[in-house]
N, CA, C and O atoms as a Maestro MAE file, in Angstrom:
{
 s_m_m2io_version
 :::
 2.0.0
}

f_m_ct {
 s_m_title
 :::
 protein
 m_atom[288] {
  # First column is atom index #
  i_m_mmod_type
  r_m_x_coord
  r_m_y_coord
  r_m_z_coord
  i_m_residue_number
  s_m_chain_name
  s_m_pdb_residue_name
  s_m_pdb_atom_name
  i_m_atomic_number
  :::
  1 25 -12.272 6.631 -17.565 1 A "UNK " " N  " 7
  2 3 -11.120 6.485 -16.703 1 A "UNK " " CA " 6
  3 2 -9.930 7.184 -17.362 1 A "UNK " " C  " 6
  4 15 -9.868 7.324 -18.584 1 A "UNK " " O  " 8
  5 25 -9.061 7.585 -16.587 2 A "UNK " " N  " 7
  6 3 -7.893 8.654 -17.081 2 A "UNK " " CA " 6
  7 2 -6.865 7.956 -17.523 2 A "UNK " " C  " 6
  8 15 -6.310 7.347 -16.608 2 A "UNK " " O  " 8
  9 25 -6.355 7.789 -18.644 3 A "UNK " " N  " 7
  10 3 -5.126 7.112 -18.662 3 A "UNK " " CA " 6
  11 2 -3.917 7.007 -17.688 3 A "UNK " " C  " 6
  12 15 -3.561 8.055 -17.149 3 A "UNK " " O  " 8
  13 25 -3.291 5.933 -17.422 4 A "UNK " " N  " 7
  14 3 -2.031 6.422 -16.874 4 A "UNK " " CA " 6
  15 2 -1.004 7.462 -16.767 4 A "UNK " " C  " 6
  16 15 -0.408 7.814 -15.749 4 A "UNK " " O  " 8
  17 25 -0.879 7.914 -17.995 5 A "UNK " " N  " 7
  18 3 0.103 8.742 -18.177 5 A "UNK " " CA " 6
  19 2 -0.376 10.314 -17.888 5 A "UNK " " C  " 6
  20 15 0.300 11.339 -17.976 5 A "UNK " " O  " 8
  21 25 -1.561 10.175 -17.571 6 A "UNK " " N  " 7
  22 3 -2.491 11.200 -17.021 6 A "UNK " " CA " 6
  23 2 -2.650 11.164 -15.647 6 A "UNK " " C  " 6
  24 15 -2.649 12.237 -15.043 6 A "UNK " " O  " 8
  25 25 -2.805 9.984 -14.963 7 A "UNK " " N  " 7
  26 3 -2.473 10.071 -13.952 7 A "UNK " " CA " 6
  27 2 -1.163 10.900 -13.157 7 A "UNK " " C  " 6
  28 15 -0.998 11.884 -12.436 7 A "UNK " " O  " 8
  29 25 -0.574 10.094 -13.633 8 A "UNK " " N  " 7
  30 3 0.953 10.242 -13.293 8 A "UNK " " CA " 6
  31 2 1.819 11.781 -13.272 8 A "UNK " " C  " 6
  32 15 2.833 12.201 -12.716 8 A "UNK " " O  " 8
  33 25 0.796 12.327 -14.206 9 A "UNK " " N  " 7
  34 3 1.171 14.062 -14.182 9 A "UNK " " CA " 6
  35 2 0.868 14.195 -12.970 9 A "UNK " " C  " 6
  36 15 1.929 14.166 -12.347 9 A "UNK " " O  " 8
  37 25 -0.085 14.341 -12.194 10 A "UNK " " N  " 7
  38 3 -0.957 14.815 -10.585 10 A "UNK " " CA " 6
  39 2 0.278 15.284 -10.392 10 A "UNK " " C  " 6
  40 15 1.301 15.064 -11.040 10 A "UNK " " O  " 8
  41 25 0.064 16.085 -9.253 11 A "UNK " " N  " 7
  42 3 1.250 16.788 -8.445 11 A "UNK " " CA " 6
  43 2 0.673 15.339 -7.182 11 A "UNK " " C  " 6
  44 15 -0.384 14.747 -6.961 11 A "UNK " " O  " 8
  45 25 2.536 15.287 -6.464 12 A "UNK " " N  " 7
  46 3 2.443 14.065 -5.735 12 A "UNK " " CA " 6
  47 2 1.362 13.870 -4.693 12 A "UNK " " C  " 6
  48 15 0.828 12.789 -4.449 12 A "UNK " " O  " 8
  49 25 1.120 14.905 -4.165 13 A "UNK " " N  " 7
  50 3 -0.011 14.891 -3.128 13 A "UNK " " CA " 6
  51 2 -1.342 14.331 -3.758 13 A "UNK " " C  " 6
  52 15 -1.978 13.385 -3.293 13 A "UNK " " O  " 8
  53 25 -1.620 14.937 -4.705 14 A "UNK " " N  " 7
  54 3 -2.608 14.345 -5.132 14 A "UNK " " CA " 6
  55 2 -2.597 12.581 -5.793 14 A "UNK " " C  " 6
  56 15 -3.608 11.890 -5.913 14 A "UNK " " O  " 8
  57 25 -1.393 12.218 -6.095 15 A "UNK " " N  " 7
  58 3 -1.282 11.056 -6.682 15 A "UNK " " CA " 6
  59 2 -0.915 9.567 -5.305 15 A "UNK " " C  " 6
  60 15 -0.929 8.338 -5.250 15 A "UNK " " O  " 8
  61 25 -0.523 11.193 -4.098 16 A "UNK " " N  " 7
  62 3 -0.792 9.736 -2.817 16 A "UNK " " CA " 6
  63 2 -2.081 9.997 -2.487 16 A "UNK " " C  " 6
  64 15 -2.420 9.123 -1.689 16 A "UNK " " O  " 8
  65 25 -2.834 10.630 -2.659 17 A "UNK " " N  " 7
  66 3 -4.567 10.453 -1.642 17 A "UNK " " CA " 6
  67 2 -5.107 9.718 -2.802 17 A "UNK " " C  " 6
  68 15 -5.996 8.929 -2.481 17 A "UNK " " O  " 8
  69 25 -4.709 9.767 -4.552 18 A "UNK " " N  " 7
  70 3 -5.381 8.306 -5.086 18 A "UNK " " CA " 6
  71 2 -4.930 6.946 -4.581 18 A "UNK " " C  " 6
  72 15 -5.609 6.006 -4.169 18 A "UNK " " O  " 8
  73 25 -3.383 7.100 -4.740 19 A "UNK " " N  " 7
  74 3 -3.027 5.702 -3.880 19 A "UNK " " CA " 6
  75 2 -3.744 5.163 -2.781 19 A "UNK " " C  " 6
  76 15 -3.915 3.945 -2.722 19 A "UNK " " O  " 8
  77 25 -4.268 6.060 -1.737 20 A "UNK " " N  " 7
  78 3 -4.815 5.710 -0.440 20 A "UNK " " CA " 6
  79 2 -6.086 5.459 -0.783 20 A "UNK " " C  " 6
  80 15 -6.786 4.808 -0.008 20 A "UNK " " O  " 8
  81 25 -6.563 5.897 -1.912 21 A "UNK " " N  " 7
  82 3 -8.116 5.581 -1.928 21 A "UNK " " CA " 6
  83 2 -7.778 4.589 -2.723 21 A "UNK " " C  " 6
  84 15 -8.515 3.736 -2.229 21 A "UNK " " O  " 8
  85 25 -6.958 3.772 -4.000 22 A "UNK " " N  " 7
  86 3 -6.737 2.972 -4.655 22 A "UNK " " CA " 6
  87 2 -7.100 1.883 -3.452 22 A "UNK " " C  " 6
  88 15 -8.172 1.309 -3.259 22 A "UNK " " O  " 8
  89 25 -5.868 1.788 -2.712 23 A "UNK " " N  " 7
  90 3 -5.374 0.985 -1.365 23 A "UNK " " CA " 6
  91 2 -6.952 0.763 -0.338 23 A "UNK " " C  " 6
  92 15 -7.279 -0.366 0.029 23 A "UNK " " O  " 8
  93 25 -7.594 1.714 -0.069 24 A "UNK " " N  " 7
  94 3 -8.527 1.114 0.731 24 A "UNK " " CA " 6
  95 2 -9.618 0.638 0.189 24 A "UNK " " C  " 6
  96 15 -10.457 0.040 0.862 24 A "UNK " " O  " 8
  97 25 -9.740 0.852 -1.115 25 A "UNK " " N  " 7
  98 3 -10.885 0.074 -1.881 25 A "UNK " " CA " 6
  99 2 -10.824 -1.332 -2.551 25 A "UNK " " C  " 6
  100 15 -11.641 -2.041 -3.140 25 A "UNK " " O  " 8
  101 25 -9.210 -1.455 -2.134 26 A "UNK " " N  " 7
  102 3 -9.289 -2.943 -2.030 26 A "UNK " " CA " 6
  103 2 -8.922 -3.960 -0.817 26 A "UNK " " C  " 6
  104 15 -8.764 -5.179 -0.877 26 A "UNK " " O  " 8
  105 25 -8.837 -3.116 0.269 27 A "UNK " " N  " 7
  106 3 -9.188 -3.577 1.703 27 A "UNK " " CA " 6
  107 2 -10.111 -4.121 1.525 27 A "UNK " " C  " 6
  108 15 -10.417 -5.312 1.476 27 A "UNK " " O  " 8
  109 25 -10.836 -2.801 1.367 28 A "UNK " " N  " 7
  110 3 -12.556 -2.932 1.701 28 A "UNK " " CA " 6
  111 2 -13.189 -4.613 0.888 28 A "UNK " " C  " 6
  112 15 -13.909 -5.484 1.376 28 A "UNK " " O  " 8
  113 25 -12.552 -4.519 -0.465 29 A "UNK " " N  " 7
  114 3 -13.436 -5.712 -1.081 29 A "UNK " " CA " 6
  115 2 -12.224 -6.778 -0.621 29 A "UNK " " C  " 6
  116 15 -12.587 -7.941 -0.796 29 A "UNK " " O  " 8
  117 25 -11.406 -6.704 -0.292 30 A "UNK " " N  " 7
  118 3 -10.723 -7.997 -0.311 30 A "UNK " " CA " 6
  119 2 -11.492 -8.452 1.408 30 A "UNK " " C  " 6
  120 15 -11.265 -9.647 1.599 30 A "UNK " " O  " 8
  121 25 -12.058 -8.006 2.263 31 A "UNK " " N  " 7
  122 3 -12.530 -8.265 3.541 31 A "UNK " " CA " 6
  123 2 -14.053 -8.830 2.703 31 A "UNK " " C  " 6
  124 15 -14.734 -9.608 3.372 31 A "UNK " " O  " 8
  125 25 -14.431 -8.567 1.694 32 A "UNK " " N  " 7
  126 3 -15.662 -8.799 2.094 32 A "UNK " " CA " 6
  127 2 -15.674 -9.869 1.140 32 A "UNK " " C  " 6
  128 15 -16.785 -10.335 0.885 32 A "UNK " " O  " 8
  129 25 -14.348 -10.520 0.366 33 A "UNK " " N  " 7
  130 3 -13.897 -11.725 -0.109 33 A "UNK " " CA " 6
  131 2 -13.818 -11.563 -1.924 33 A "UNK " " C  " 6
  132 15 -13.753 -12.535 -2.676 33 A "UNK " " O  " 8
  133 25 -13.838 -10.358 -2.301 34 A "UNK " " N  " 7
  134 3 -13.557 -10.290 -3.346 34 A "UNK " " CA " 6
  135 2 -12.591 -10.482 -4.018 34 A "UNK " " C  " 6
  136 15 -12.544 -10.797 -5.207 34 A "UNK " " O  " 8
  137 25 -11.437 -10.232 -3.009 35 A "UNK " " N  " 7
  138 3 -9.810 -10.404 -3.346 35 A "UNK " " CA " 6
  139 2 -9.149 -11.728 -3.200 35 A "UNK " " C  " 6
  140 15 -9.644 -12.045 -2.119 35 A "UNK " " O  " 8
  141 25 -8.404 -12.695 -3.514 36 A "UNK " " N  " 7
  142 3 -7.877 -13.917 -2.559 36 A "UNK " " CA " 6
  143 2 -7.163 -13.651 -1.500 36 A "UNK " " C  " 6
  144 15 -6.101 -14.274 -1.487 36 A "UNK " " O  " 8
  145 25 -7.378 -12.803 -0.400 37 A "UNK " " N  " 7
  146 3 -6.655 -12.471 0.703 37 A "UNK " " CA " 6
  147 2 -7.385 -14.043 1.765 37 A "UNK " " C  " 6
  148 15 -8.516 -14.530 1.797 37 A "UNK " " O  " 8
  149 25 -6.177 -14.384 2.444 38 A "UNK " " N  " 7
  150 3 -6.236 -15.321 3.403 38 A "UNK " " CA " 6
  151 2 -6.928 -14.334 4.679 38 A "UNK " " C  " 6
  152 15 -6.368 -13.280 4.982 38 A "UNK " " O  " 8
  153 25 -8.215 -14.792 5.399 39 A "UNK " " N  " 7
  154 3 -8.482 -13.538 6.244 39 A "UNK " " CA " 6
  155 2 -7.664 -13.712 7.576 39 A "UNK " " C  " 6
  156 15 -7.756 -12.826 8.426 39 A "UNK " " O  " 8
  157 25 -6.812 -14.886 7.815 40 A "UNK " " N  " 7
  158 3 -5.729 -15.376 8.664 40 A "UNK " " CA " 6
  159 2 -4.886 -14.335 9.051 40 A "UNK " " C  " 6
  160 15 -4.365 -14.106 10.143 40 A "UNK " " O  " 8
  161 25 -4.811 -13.519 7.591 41 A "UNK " " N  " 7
  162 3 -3.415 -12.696 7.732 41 A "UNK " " CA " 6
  163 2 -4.019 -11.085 7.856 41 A "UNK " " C  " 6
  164 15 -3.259 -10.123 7.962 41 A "UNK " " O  " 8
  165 25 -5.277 -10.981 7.830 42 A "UNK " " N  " 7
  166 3 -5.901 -9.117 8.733 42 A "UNK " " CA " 6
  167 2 -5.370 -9.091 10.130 42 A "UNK " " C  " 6
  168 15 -4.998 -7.995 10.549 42 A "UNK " " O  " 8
  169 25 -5.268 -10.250 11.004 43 A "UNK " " N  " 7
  170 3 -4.561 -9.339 11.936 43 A "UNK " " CA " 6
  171 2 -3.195 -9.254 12.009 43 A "UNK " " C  " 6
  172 15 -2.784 -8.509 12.899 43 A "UNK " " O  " 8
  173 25 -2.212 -9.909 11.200 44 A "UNK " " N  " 7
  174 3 -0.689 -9.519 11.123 44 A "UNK " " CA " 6
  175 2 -1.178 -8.455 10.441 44 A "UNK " " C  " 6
  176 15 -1.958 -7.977 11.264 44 A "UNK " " O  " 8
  177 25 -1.248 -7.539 9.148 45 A "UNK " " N  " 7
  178 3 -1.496 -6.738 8.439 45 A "UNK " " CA " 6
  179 2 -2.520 -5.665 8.896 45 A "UNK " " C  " 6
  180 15 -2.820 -4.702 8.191 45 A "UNK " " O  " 8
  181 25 -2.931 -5.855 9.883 46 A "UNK " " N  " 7
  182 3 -3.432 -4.885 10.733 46 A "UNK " " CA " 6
  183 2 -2.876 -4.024 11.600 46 A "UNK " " C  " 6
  184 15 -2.914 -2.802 11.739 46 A "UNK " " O  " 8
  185 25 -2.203 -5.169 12.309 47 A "UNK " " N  " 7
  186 3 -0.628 -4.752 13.421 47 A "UNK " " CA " 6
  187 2 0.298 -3.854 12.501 47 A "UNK " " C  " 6
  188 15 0.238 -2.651 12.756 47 A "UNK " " O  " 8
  189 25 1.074 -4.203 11.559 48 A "UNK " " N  " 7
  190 3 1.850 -3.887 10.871 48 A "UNK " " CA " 6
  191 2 1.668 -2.688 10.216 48 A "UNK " " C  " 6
  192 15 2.696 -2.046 10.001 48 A "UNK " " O  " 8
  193 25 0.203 -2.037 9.697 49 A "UNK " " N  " 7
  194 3 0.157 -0.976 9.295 49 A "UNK " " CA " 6
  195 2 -0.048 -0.144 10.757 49 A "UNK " " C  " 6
  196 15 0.724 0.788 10.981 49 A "UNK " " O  " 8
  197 25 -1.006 -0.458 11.668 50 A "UNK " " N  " 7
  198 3 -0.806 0.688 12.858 50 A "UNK " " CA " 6
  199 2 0.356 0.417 13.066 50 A "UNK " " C  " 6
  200 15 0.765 1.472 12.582 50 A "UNK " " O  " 8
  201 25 1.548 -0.244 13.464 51 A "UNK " " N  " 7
  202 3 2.776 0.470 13.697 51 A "UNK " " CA " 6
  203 2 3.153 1.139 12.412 51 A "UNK " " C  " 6
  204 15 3.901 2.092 12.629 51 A "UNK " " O  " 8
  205 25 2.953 1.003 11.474 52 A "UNK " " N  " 7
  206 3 3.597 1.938 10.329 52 A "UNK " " CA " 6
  207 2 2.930 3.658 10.750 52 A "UNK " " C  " 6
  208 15 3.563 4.714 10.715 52 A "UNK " " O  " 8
  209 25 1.648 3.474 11.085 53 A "UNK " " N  " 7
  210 3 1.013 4.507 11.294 53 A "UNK " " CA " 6
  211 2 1.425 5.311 12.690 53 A "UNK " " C  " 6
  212 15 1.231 6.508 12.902 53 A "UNK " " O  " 8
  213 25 1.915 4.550 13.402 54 A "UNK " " N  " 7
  214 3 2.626 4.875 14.855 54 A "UNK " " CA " 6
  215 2 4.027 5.655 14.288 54 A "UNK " " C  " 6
  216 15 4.170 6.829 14.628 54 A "UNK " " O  " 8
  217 25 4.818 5.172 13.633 55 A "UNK " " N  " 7
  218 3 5.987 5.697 13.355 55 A "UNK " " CA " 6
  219 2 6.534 5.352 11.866 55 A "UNK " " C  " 6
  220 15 7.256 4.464 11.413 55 A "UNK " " O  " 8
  221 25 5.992 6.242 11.429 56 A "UNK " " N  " 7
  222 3 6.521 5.763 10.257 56 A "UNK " " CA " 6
  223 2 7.888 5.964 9.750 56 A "UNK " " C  " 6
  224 15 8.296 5.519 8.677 56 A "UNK " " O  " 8
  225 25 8.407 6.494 10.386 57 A "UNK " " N  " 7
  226 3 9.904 6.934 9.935 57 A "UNK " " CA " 6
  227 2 11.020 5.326 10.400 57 A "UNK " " C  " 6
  228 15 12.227 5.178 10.209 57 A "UNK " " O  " 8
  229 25 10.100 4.436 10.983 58 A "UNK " " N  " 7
  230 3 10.983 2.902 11.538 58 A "UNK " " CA " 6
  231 2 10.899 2.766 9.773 58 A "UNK " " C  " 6
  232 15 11.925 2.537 9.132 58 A "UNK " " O  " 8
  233 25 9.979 2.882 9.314 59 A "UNK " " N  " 7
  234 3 9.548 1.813 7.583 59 A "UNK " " CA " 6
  235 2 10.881 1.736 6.838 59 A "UNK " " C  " 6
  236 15 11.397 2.854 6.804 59 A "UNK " " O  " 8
  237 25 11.573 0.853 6.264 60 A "UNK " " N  " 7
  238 3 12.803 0.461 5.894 60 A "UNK " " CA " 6
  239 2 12.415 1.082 3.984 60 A "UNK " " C  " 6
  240 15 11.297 0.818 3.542 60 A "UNK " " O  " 8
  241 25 13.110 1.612 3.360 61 A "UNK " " N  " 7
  242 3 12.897 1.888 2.287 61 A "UNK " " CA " 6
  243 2 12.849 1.163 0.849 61 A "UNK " " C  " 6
  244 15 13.969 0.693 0.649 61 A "UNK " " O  " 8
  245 25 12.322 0.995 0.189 62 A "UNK " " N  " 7
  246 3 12.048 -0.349 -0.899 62 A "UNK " " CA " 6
  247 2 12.956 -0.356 -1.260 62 A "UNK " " C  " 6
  248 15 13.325 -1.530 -1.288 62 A "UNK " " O  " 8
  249 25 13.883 0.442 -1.711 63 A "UNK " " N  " 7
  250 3 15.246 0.175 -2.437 63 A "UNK " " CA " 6
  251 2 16.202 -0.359 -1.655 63 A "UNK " " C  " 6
  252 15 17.155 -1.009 -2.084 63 A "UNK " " O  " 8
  253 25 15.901 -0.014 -0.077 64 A "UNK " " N  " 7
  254 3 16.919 -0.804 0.653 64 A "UNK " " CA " 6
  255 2 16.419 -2.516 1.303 64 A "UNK " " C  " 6
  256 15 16.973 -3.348 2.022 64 A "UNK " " O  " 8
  257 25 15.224 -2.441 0.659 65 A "UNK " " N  " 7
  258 3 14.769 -4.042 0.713 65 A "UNK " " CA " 6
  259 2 15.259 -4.592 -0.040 65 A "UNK " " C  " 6
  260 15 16.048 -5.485 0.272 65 A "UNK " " O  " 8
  261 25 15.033 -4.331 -1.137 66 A "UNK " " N  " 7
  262 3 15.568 -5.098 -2.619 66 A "UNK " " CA " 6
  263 2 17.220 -5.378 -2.407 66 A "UNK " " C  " 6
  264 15 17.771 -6.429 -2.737 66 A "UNK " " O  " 8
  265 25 17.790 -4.405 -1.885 67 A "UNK " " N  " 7
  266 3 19.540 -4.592 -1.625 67 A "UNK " " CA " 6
  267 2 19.515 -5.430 -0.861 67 A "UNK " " C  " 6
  268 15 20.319 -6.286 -1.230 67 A "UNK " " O  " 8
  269 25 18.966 -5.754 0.181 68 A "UNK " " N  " 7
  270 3 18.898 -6.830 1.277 68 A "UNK " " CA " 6
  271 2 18.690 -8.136 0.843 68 A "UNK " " C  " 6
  272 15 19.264 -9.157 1.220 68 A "UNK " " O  " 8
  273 25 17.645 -7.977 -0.142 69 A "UNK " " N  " 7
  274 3 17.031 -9.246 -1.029 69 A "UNK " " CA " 6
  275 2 17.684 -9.656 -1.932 69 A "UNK " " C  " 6
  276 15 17.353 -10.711 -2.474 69 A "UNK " " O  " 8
  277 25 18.834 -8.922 -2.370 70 A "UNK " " N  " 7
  278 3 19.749 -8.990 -3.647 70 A "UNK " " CA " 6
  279 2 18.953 -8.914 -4.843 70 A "UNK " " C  " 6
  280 15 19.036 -9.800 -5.693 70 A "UNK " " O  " 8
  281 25 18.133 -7.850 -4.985 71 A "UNK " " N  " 7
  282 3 16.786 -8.162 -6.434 71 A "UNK " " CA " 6
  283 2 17.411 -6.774 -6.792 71 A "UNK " " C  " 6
  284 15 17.494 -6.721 -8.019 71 A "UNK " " O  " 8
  285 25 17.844 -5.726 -6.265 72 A "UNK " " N  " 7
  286 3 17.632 -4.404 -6.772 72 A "UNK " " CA " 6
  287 2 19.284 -4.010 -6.821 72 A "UNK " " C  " 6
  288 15 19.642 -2.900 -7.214 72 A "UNK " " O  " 8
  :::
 }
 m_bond[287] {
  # First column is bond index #
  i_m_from
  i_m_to
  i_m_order
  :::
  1 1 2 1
  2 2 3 1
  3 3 4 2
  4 3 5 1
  5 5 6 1
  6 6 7 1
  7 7 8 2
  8 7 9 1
  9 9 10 1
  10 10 11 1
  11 11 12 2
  12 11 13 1
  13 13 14 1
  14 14 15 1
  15 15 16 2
  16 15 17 1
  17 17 18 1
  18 18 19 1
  19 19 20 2
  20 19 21 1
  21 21 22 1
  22 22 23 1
  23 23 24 2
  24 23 25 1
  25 25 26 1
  26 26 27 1
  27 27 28 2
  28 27 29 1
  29 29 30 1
  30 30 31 1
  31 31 32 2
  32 31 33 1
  33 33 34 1
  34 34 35 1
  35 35 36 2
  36 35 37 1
  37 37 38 1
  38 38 39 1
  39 39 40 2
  40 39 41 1
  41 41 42 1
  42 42 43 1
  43 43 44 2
  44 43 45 1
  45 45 46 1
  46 46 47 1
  47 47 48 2
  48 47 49 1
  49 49 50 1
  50 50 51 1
  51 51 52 2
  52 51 53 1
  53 53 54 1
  54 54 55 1
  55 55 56 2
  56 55 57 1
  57 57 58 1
  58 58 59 1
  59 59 60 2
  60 59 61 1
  61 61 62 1
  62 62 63 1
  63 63 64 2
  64 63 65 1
  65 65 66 1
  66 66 67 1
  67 67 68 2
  68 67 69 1
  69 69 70 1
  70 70 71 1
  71 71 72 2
  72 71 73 1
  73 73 74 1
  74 74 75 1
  75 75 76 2
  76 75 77 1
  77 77 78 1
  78 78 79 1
  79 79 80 2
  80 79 81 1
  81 81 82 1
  82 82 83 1
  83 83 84 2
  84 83 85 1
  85 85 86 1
  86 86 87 1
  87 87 88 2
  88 87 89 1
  89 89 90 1
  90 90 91 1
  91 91 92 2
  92 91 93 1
  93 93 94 1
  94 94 95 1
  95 95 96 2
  96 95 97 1
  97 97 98 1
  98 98 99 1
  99 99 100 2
  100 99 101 1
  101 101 102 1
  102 102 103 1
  103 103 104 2
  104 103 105 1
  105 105 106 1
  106 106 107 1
  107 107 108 2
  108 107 109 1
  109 109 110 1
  110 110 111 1
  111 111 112 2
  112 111 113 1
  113 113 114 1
  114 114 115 1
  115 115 116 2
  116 115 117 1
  117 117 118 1
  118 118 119 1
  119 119 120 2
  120 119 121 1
  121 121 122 1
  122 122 123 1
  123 123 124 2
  124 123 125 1
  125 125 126 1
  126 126 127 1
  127 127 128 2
  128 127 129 1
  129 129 130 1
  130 130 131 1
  131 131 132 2
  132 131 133 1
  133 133 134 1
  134 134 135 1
  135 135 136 2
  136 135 137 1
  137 137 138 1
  138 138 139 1
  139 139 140 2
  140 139 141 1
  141 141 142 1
  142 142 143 1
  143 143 144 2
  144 143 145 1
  145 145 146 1
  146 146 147 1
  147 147 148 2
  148 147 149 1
  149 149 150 1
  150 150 151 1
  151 151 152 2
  152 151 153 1
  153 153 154 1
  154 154 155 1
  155 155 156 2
  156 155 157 1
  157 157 158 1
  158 158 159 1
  159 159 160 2
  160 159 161 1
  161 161 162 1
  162 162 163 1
  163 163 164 2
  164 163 165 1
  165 165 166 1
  166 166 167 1
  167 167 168 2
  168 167 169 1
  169 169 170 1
  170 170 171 1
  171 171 172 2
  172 171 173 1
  173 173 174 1
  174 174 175 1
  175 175 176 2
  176 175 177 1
  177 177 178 1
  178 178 179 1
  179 179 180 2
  180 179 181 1
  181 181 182 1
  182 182 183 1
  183 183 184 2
  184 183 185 1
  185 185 186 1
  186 186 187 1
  187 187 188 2
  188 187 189 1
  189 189 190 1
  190 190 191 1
  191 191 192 2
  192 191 193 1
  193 193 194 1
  194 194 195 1
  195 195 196 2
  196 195 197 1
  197 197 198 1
  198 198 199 1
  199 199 200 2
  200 199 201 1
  201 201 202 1
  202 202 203 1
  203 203 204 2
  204 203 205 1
  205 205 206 1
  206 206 207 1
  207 207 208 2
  208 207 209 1
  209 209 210 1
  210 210 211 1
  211 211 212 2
  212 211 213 1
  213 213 214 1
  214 214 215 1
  215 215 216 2
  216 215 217 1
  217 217 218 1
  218 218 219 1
  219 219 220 2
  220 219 221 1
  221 221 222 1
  222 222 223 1
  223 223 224 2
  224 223 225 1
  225 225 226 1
  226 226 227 1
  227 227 228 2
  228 227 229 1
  229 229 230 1
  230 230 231 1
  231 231 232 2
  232 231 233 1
  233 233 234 1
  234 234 235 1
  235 235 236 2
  236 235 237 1
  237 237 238 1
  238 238 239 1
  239 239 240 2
  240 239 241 1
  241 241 242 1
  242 242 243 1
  243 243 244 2
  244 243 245 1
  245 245 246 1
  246 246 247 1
  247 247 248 2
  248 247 249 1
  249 249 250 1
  250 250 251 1
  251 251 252 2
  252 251 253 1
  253 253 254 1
  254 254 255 1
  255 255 256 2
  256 255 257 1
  257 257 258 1
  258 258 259 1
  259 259 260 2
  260 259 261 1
  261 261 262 1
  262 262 263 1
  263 263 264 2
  264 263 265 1
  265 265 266 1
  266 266 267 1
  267 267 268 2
  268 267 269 1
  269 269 270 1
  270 270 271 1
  271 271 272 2
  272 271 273 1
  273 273 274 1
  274 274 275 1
  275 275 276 2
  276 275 277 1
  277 277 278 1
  278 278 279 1
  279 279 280 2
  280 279 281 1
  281 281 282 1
  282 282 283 1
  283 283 284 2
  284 283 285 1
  285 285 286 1
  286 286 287 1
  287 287 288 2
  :::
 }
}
């Protein structure tokens, strides 16, 4: 396995299609109960990413969550 700091060189494109494969390989096992995911909450989190996938430009930006949240 590559270290982090090896990772992290990737040019960004390549370091979001690991994210996305990071991200769906733990869909995948958290559905089939590997993860502690409540399975209550696949269809809010289902909804929520197809609208992200519908428009993603609505998605509010993490730094402007955290200001909202008073954390950042």
């Amino acid at each position: 396995m590559a270290p982090m700091s090896d990772l992290l060189q990737l040019p960004p494109s390549e370091r979001l299609a690991l994210a996305i494969a990071l991200w769906d390989s733990l869909d995948n096992q958290a559905r089939d109960g590997a993860l502690p995911v409540n399975p209550a909450l696949y269809p809010e989190l289902d909804r929520r990413w197809a609208n992200h996938r519908d428009d993603p430009e609505a998605a509010v930006p993490w730094d402007e969550v955290r200001s909202q949240l008073g954390i950042g």
